[in-house]
N, C-alpha and C positions, 0 to 999 in steps of 0.2 A: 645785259645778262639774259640767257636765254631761258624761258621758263617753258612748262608745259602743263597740258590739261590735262584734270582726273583720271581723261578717259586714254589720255596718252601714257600714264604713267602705269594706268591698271592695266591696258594692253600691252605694254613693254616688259611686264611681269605675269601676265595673265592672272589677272585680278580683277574680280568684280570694283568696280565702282565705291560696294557699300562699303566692302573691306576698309580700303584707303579712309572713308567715312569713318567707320569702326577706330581704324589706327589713330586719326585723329580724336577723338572721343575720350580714346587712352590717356592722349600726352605724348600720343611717340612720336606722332607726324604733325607738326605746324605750319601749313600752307600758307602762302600769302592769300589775298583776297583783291580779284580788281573791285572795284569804285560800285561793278554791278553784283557786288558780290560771288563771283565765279569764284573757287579754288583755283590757283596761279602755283604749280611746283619747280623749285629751283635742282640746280644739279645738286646741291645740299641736301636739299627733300629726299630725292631722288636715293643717295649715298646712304642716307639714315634709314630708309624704307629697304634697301637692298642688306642693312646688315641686320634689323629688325627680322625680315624673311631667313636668314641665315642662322640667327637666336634661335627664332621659331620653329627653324626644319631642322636643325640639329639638336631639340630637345628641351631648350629654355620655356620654361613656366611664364604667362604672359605678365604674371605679376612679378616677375624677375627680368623681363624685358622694359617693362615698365620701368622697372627703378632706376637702370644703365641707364637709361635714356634722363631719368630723372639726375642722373649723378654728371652724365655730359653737358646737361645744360647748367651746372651748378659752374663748372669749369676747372679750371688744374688743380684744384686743392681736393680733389676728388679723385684724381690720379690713380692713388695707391688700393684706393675703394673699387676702383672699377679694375684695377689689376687682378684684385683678388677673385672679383667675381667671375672676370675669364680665367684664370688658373682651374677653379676649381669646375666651370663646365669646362674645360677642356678634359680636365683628368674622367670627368662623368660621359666624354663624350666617348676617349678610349676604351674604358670598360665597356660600354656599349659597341663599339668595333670590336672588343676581343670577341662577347659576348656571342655577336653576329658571324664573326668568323668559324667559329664554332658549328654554329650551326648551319654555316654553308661547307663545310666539310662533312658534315652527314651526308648532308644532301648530294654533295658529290661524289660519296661513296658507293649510296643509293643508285643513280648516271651510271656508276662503273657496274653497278651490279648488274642492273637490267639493261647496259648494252653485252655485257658478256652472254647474258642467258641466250 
């Protein structure tokens, strides 16, 4: 199994070092450790950190990223638990798209206006 280091996985996402540090700290991110104690991350790691950053960039509360990750490691009887919790950032995520749409159509009103003048 191939793993890789802290500083592979923070450059492959363009992340500090401490972050990953940080996400561990959490609970979100559980490294392995070799023997000399280095952080060792699995494509697993890797997978749970890439949908962590995706919670995070698209709106979720660290203390709501926190629990997913709390409810995944619990396993399938938590299923319907963490179903619910994507449905409902999902629906938080569209309002935040209409929202945004919105206000990119000002703004490209604005484009229209002052290329005509």
């Amino acid at each position: 199994m191939e793993t890789y280091t802290i500083s592979q996985v923070a450059q492959r996402f363009g992340l500090a070092p401490h972050t990953l540090r940080f996400y561990e700290q959490e609970g979100i991110l559980m490294p392995g450790r070799t023997p000399g104690g280095v952080r060792t991350y699995t494509q697993d790691d890797v997978a749970r950190l890439e949908m962590a950053l995706c919670l995070k960039n698209s709106g979720m509360r660290l203390k709501d990223i926190r629990r997913y990750f709390q409810l995944v490691d619990q396993g399938e009887s938590t299923k319907e638990s963490r179903l619910e919790m994507f449905t409902q950032h999902r629906e938080r995520v569209l309002a935040e798209i209409e929202e945004l749409q919105k206000h990119l159509q000002l703004i490209d009103a604005k484009i229209e206006k002052y290329r005509s003048m």
